[in-house]
Predicted model as a PDB file, atoms N, CA, C, CB and O in Angstrom, pLDDT in the B-factor column:
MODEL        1                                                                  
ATOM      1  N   UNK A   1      11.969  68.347  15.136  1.00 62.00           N  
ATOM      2  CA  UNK A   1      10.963  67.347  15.447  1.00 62.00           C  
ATOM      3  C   UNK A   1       9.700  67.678  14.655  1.00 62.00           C  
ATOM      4  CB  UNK A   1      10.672  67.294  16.982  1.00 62.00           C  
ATOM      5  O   UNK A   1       9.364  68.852  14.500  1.00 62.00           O  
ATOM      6  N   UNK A   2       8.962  66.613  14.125  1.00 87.00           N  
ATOM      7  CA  UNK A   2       7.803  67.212  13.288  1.00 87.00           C  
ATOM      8  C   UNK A   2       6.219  67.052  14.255  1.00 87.00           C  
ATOM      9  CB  UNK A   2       7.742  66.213  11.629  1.00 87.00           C  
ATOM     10  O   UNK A   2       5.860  66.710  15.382  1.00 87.00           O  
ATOM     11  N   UNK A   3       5.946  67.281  13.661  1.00 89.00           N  
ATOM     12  CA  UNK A   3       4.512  67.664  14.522  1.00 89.00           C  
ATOM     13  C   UNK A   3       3.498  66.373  14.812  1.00 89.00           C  
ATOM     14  CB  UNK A   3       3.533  68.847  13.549  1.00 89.00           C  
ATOM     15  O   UNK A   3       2.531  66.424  15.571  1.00 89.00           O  
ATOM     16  N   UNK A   4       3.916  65.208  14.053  1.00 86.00           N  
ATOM     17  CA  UNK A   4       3.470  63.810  14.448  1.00 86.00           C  
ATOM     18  C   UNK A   4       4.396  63.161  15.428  1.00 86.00           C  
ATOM     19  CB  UNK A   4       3.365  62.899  13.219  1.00 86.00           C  
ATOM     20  O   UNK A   4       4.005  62.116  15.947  1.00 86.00           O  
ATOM     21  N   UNK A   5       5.666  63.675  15.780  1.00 89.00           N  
ATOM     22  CA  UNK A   5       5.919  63.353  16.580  1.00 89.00           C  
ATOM     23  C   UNK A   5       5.900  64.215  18.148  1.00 89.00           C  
ATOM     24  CB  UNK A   5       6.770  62.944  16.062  1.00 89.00           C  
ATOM     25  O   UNK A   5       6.136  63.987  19.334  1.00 89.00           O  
ATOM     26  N   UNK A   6       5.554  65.082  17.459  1.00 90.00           N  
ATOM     27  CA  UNK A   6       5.525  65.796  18.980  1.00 90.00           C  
ATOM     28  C   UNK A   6       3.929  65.379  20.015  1.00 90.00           C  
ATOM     29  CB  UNK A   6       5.571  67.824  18.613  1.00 90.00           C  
ATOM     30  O   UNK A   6       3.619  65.299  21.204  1.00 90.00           O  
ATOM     31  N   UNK A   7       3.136  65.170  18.363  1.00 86.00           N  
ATOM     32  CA  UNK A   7       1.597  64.402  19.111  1.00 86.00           C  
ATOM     33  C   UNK A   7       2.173  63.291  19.388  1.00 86.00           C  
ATOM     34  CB  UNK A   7       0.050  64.067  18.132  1.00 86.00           C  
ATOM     35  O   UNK A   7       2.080  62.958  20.570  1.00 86.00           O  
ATOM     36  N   UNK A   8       2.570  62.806  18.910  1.00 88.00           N  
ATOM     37  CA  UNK A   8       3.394  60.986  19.697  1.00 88.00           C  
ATOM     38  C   UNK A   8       3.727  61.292  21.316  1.00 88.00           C  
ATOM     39  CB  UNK A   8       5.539  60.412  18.769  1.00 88.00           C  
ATOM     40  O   UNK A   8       3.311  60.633  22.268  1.00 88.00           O  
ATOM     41  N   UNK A   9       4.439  62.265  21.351  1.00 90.00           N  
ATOM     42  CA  UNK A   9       5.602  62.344  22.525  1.00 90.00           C  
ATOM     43  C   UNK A   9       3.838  62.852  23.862  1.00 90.00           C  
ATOM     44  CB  UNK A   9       7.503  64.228  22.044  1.00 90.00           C  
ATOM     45  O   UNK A   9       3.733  62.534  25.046  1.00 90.00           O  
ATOM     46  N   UNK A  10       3.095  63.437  23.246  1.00 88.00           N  
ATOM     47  CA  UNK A  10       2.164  64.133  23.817  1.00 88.00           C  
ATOM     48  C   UNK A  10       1.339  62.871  24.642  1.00 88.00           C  
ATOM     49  CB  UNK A  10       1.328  65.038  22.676  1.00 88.00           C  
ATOM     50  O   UNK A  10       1.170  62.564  25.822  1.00 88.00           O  
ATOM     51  N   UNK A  11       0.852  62.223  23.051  1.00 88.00           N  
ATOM     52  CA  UNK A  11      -0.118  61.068  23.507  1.00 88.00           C  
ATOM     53  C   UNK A  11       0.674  60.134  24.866  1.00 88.00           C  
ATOM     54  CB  UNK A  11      -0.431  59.938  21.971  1.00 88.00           C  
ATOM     55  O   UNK A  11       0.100  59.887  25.926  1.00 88.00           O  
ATOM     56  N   UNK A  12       1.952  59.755  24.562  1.00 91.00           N  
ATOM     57  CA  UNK A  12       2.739  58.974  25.406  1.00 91.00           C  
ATOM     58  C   UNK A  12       2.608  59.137  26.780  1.00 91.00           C  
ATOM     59  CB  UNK A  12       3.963  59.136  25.127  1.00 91.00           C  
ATOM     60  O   UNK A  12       2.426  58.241  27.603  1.00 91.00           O  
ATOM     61  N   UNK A  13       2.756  60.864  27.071  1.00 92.00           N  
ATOM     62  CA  UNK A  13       3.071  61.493  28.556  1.00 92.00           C  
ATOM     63  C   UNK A  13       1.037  61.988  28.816  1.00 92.00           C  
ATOM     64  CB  UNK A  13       4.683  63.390  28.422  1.00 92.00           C  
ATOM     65  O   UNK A  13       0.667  62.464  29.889  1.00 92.00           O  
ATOM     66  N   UNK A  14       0.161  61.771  27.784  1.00 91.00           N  
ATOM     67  CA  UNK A  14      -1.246  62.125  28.783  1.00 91.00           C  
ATOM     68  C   UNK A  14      -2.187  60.854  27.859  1.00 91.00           C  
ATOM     69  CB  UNK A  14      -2.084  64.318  28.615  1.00 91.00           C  
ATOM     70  O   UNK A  14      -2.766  61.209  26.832  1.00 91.00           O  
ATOM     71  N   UNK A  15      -2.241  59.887  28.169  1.00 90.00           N  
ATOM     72  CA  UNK A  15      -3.226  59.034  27.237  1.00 90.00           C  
ATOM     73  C   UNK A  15      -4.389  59.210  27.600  1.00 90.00           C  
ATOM     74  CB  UNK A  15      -3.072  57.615  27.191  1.00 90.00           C  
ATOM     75  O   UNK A  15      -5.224  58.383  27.235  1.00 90.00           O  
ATOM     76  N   UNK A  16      -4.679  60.010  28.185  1.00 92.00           N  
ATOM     77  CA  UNK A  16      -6.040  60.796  27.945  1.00 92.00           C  
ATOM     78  C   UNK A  16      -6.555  61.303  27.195  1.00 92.00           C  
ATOM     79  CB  UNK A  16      -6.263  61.490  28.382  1.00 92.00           C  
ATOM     80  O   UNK A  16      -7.714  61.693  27.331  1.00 92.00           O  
ATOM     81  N   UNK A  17      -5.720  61.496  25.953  1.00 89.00           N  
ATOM     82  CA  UNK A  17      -6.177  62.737  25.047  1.00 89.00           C  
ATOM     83  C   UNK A  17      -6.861  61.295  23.481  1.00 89.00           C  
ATOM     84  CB  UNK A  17      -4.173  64.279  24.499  1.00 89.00           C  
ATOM     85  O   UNK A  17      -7.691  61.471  22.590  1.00 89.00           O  
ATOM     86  N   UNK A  18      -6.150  60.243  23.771  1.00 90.00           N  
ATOM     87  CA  UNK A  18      -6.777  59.149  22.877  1.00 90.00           C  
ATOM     88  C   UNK A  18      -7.830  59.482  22.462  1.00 90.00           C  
ATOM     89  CB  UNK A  18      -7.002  57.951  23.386  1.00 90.00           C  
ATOM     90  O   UNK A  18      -8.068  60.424  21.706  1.00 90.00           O  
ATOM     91  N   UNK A  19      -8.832  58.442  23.104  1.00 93.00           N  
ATOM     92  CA  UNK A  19     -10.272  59.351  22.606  1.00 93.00           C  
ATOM     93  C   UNK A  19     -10.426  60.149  22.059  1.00 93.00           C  
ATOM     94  CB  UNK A  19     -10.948  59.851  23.207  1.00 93.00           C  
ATOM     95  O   UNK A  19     -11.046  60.033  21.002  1.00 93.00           O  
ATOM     96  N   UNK A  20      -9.895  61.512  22.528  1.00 93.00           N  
ATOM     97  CA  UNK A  20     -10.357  62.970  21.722  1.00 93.00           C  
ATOM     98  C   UNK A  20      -9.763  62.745  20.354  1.00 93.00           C  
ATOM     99  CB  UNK A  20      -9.672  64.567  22.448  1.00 93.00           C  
ATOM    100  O   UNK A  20     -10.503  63.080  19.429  1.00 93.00           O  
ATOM    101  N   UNK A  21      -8.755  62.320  20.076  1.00 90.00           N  
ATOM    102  CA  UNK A  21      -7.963  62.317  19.078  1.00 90.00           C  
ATOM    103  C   UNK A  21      -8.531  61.264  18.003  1.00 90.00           C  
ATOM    104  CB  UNK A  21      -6.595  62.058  19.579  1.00 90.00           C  
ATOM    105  O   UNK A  21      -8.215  61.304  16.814  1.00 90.00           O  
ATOM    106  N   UNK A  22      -9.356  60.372  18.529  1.00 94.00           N  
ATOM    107  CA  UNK A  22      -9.732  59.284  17.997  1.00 94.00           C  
ATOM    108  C   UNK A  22     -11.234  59.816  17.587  1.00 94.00           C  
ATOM    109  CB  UNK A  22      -9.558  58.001  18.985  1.00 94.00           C  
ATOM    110  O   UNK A  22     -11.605  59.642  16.426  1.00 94.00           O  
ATOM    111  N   UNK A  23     -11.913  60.326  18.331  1.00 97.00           N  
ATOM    112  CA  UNK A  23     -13.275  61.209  17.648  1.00 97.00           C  
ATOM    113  C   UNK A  23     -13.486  62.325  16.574  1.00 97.00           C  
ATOM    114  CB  UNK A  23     -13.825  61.876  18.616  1.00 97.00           C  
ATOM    115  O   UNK A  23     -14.303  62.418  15.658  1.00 97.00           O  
ATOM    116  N   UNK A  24     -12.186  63.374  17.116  1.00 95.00           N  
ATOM    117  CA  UNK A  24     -12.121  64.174  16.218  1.00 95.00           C  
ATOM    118  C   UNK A  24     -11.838  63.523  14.904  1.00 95.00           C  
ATOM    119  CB  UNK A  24     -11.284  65.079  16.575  1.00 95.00           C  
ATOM    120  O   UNK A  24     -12.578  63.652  13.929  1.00 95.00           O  
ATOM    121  N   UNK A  25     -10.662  62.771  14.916  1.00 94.00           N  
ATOM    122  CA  UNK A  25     -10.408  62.396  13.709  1.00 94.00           C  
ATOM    123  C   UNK A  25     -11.530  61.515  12.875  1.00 94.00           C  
ATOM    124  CB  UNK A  25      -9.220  61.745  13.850  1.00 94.00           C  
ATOM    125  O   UNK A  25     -11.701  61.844  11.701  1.00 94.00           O  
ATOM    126  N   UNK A  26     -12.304  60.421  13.404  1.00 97.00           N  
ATOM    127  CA  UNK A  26     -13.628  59.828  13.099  1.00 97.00           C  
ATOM    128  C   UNK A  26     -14.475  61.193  12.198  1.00 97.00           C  
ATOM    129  CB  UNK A  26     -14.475  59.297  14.759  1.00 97.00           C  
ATOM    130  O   UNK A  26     -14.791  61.225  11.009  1.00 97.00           O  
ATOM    131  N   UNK A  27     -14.698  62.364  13.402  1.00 97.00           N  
ATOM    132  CA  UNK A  27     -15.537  63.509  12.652  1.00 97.00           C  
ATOM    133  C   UNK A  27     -14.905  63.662  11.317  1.00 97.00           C  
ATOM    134  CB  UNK A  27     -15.532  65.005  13.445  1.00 97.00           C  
ATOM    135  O   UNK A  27     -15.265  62.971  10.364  1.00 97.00           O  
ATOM    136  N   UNK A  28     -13.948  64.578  11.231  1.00 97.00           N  
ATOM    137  CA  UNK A  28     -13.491  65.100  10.021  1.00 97.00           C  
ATOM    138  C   UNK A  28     -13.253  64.136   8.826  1.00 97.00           C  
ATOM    139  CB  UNK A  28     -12.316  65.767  10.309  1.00 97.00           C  
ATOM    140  O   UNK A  28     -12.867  64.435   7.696  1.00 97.00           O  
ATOM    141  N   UNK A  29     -13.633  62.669   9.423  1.00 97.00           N  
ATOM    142  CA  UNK A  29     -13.485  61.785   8.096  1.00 97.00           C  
ATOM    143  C   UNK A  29     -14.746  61.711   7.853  1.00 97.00           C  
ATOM    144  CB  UNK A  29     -12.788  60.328   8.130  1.00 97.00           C  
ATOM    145  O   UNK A  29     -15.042  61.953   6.682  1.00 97.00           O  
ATOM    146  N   UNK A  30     -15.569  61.468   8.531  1.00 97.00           N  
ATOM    147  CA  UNK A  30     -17.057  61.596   8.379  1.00 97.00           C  
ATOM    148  C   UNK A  30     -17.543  62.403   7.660  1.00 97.00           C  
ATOM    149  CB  UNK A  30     -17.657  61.813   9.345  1.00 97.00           C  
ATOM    150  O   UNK A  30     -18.346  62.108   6.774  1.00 97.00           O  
ATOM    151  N   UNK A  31     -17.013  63.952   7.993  1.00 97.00           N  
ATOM    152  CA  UNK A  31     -17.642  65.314   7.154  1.00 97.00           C  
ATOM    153  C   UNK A  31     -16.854  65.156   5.935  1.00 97.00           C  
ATOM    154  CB  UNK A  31     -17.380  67.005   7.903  1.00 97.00           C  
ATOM    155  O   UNK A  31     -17.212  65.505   4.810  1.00 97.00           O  
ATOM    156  N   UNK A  32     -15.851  64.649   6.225  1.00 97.00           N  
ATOM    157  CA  UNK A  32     -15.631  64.824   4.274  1.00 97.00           C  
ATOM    158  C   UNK A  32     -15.764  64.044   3.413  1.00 97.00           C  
ATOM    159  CB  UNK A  32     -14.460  65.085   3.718  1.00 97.00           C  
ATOM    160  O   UNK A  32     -15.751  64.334   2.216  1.00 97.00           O  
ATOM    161  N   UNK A  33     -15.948  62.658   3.987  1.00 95.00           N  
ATOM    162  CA  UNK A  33     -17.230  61.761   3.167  1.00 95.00           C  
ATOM    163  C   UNK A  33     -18.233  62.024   2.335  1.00 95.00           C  
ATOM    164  CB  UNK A  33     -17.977  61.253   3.873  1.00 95.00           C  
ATOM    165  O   UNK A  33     -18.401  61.754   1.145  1.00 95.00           O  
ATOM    166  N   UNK A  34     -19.099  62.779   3.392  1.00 92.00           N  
ATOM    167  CA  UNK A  34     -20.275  63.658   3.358  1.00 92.00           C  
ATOM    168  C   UNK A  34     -20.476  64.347   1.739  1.00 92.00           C  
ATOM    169  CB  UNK A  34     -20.020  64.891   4.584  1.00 92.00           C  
ATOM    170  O   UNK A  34     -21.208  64.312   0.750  1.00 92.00           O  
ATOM    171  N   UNK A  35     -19.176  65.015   2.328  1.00 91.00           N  
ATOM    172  CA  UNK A  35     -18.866  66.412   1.634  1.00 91.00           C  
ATOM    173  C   UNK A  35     -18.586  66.130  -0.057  1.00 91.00           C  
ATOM    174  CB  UNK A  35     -17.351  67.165   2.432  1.00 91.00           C  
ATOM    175  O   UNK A  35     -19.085  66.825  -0.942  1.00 91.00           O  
ATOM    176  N   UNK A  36     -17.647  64.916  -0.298  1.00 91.00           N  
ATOM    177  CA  UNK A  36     -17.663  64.510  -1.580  1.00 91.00           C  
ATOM    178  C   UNK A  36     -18.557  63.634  -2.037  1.00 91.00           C  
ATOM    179  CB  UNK A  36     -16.643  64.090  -1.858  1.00 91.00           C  
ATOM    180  O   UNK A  36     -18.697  63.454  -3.246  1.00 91.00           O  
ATOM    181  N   UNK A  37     -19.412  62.854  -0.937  1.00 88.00           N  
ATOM    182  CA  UNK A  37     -20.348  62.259  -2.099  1.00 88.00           C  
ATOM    183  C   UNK A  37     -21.485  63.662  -2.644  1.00 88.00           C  
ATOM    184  CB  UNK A  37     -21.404  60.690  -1.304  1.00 88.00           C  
ATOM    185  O   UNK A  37     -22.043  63.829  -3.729  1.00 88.00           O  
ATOM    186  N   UNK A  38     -21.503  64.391  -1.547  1.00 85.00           N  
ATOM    187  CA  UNK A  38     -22.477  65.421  -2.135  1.00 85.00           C  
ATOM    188  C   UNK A  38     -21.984  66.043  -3.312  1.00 85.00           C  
ATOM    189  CB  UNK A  38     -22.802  66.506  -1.184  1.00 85.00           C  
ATOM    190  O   UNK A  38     -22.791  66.446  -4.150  1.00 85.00           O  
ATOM    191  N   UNK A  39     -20.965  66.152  -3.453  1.00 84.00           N  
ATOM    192  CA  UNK A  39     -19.939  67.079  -4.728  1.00 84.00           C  
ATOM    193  C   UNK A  39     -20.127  65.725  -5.565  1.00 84.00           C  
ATOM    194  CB  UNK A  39     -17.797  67.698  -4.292  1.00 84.00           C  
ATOM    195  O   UNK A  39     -19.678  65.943  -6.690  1.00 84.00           O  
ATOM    196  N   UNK A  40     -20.410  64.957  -5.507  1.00 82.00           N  
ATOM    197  CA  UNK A  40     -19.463  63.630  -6.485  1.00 82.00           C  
ATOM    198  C   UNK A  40     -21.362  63.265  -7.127  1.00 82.00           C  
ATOM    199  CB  UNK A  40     -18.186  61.636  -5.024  1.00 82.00           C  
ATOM    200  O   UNK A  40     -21.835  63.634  -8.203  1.00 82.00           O  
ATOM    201  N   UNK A  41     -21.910  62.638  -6.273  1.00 78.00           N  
ATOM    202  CA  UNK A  41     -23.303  62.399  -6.433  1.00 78.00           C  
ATOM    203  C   UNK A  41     -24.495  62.845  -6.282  1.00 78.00           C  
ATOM    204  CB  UNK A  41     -23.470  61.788  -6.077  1.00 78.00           C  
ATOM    205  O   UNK A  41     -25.431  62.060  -6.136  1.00 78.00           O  
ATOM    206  N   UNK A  42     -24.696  64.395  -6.292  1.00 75.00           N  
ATOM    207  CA  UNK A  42     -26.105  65.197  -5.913  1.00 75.00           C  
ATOM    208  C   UNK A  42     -26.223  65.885  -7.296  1.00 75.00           C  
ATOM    209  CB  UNK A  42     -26.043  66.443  -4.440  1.00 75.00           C  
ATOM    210  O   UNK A  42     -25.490  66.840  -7.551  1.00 75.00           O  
ATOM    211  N   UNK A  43     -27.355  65.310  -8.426  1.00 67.00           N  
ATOM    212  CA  UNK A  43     -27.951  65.903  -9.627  1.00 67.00           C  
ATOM    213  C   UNK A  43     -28.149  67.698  -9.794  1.00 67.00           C  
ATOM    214  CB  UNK A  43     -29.380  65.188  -9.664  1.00 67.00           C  
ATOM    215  O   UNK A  43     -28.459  68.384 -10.768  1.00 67.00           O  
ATOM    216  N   UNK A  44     -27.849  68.013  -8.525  1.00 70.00           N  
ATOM    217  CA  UNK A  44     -27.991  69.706  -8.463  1.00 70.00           C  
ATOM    218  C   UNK A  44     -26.639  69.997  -8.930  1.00 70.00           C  
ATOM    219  CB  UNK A  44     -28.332  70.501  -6.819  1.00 70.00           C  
ATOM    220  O   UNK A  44     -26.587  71.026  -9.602  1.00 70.00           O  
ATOM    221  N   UNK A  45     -25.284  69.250  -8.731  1.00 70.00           N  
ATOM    222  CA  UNK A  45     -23.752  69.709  -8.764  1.00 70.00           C  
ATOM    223  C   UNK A  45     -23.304  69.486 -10.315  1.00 70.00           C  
ATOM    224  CB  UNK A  45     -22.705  68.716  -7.626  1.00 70.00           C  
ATOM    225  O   UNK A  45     -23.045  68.356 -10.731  1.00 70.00           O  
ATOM    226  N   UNK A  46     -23.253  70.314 -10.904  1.00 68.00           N  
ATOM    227  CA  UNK A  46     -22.884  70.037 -12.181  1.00 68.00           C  
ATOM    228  C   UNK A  46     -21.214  70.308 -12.665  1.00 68.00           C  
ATOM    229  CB  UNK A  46     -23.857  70.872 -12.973  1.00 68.00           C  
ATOM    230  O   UNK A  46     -20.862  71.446 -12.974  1.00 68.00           O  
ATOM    231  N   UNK A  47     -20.375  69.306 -12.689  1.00 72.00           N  
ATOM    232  CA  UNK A  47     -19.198  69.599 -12.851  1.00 72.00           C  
ATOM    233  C   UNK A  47     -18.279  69.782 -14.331  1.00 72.00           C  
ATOM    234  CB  UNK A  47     -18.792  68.738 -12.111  1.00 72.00           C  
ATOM    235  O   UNK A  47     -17.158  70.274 -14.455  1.00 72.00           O  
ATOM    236  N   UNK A  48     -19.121  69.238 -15.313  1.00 69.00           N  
ATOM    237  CA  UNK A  48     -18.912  69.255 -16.557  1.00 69.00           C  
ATOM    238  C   UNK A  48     -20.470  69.786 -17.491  1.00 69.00           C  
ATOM    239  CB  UNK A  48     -18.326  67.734 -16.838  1.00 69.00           C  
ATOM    240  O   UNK A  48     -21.340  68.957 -17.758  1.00 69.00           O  
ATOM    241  N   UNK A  49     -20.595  71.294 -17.896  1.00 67.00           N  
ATOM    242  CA  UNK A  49     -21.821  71.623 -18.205  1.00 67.00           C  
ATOM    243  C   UNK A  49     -21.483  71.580 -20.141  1.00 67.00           C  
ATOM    244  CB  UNK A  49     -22.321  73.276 -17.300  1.00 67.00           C  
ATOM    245  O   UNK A  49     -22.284  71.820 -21.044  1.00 67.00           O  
ATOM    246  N   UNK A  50     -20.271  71.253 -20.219  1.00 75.00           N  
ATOM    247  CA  UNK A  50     -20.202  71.275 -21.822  1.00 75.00           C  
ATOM    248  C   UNK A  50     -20.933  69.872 -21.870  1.00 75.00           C  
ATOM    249  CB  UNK A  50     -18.457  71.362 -22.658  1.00 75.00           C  
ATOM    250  O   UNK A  50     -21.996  70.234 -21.366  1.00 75.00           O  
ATOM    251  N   UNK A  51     -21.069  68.814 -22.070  1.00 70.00           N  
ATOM    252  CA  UNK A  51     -21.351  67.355 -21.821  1.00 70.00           C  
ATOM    253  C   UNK A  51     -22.499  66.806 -21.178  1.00 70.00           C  
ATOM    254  CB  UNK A  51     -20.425  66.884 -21.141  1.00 70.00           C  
ATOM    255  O   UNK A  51     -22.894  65.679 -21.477  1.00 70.00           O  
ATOM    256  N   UNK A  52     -23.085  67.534 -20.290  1.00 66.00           N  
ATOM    257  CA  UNK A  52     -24.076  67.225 -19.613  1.00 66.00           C  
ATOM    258  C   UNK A  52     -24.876  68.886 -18.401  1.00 66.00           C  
ATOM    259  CB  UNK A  52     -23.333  65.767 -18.782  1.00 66.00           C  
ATOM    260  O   UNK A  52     -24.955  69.126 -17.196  1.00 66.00           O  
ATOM    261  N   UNK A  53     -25.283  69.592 -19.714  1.00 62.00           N  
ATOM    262  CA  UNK A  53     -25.409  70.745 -18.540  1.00 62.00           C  
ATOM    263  C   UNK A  53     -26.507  71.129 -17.830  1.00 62.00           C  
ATOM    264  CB  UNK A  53     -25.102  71.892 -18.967  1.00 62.00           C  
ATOM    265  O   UNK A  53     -26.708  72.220 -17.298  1.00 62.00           O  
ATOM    266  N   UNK A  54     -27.605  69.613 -17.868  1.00 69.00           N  
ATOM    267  CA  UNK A  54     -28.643  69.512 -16.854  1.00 69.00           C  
ATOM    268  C   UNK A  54     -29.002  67.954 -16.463  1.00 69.00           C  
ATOM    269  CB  UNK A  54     -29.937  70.273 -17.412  1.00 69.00           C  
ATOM    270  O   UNK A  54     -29.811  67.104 -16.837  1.00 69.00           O  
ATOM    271  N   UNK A  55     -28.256  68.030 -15.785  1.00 65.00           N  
ATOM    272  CA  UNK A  55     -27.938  66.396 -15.256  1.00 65.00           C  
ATOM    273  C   UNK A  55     -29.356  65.736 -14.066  1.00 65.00           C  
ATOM    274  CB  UNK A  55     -26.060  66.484 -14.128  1.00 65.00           C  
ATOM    275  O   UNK A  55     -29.771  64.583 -13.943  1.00 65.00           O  
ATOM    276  N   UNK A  56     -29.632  66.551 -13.612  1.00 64.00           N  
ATOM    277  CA  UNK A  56     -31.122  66.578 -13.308  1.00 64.00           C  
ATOM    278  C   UNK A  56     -32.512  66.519 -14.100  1.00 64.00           C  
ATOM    279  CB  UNK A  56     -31.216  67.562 -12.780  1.00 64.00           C  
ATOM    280  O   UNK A  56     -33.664  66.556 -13.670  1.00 64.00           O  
ATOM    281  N   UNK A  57     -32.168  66.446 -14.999  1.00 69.00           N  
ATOM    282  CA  UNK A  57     -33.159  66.096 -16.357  1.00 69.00           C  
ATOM    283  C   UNK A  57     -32.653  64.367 -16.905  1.00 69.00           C  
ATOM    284  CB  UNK A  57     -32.739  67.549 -17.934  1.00 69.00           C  
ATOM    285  O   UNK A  57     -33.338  63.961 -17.844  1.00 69.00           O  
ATOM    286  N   UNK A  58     -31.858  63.650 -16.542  1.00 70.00           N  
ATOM    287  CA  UNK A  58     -31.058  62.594 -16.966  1.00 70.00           C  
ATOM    288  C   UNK A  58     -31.165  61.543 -15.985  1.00 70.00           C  
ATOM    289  CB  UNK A  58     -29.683  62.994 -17.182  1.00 70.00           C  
ATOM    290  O   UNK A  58     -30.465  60.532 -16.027  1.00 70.00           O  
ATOM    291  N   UNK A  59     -32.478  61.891 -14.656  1.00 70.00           N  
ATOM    292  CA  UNK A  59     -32.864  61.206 -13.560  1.00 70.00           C  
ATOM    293  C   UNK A  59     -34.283  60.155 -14.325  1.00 70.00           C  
ATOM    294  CB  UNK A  59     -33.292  62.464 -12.195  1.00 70.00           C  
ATOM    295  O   UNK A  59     -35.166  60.416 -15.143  1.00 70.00           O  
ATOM    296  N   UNK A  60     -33.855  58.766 -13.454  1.00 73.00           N  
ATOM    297  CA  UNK A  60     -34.922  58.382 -14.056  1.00 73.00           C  
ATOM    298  C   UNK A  60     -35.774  58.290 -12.917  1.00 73.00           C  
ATOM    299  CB  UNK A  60     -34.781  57.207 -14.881  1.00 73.00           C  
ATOM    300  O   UNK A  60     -35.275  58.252 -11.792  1.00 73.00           O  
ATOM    301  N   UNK A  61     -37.402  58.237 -13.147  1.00 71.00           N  
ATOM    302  CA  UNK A  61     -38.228  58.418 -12.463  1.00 71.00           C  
ATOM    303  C   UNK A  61     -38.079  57.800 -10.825  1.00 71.00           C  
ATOM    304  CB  UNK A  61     -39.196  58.008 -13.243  1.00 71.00           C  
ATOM    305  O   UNK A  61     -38.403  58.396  -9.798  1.00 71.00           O  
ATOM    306  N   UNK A  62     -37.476  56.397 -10.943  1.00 73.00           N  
ATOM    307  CA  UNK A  62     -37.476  55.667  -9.721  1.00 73.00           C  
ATOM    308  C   UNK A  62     -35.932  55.036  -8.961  1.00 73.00           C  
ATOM    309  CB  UNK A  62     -38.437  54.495 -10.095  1.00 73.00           C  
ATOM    310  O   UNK A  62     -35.692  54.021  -8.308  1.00 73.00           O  
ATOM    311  N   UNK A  63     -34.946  56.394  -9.501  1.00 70.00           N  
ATOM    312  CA  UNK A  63     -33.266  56.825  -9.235  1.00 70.00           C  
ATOM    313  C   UNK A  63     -33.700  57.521  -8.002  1.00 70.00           C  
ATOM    314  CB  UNK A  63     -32.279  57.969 -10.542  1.00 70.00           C  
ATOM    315  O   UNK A  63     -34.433  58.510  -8.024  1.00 70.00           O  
ATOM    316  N   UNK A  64     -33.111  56.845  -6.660  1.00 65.00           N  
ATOM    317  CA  UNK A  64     -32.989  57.568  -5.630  1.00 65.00           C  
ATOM    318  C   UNK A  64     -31.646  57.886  -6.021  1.00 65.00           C  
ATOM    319  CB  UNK A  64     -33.290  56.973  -4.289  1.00 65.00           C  
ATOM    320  O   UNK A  64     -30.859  57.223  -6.695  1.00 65.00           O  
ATOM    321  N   UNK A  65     -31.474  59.382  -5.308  1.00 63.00           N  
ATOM    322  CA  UNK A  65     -30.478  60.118  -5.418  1.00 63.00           C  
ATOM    323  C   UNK A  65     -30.214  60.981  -3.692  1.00 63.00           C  
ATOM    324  CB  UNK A  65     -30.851  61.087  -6.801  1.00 63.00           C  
ATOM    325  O   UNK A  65     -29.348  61.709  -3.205  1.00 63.00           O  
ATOM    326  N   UNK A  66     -30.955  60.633  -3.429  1.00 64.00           N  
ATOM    327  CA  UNK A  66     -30.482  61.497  -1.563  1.00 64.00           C  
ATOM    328  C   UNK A  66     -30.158  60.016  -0.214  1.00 64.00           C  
ATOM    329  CB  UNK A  66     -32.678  62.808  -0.660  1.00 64.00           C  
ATOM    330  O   UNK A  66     -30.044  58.792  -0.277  1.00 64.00           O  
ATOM    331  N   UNK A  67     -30.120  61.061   0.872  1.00 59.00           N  
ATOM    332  CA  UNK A  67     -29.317  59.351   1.523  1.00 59.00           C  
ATOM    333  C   UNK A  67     -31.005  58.642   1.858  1.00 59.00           C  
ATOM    334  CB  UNK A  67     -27.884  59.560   3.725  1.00 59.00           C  
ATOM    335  O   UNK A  67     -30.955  57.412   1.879  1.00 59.00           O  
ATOM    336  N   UNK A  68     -32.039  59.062   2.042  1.00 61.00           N  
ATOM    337  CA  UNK A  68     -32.646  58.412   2.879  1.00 61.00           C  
ATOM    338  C   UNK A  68     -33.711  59.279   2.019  1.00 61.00           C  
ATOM    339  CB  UNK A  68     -32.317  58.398   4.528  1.00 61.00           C  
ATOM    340  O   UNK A  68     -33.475  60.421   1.624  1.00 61.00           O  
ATOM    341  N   UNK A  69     -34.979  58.539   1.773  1.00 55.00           N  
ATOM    342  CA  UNK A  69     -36.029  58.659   0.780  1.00 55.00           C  
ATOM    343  C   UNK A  69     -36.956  59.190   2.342  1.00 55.00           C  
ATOM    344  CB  UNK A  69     -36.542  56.948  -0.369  1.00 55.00           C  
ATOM    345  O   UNK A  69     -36.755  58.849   3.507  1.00 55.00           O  
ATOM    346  N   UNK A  70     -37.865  60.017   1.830  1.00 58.00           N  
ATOM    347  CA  UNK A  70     -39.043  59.975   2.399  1.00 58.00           C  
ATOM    348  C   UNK A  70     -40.207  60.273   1.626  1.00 58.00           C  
ATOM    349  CB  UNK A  70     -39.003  60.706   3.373  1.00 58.00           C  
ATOM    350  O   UNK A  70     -40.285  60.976   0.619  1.00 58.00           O  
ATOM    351  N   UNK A  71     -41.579  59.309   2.553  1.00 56.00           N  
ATOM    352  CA  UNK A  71     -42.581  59.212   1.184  1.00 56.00           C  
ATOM    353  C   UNK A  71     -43.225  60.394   2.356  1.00 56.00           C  
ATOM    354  CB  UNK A  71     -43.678  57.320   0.499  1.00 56.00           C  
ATOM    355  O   UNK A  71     -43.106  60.742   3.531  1.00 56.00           O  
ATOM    356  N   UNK A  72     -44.147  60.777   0.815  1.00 49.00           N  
ATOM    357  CA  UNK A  72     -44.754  61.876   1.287  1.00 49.00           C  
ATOM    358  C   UNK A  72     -46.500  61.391   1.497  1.00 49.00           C  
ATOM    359  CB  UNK A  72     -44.422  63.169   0.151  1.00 49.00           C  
ATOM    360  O   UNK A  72     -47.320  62.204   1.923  1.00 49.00           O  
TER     361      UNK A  72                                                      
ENDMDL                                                                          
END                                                                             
């Protein structure tokens, strides 16, 4: 039996555990969202330095680059 079905057979006999199963999983999609736009889109992460090895110099003045601006 594989292990999606044994959570099947689980969920079936306590549907209580829904929710939990339904949040956790929400989280860990959430954090790794997170996690690759930061790898994918933050001017500090440099993934190719032959080609571009200060990509933070290649910002233009009025390029937001974080989730949420704050003025100072």
């Amino acid at each position: 039996m594989s292990v999606f079905g044994t959570v099947a057979k689980q969920l079936k006999s306590h549907p209580a555990l829904i929710p939990l199963f339904i949040f956790i999983g929400g989280g860990v999609t959430m954090s790794a969202t997170y996690l690759a736009r930061l790898a994918l889109k933050n001017p500090d992460v440099s993934w190719d330095r032959t080609n571009n090895p200060e990509p933070w110099n290649k910002l233009e003045h009025n390029q937001q680059y974080k989730v949420k601006a704050f003025c100072n």
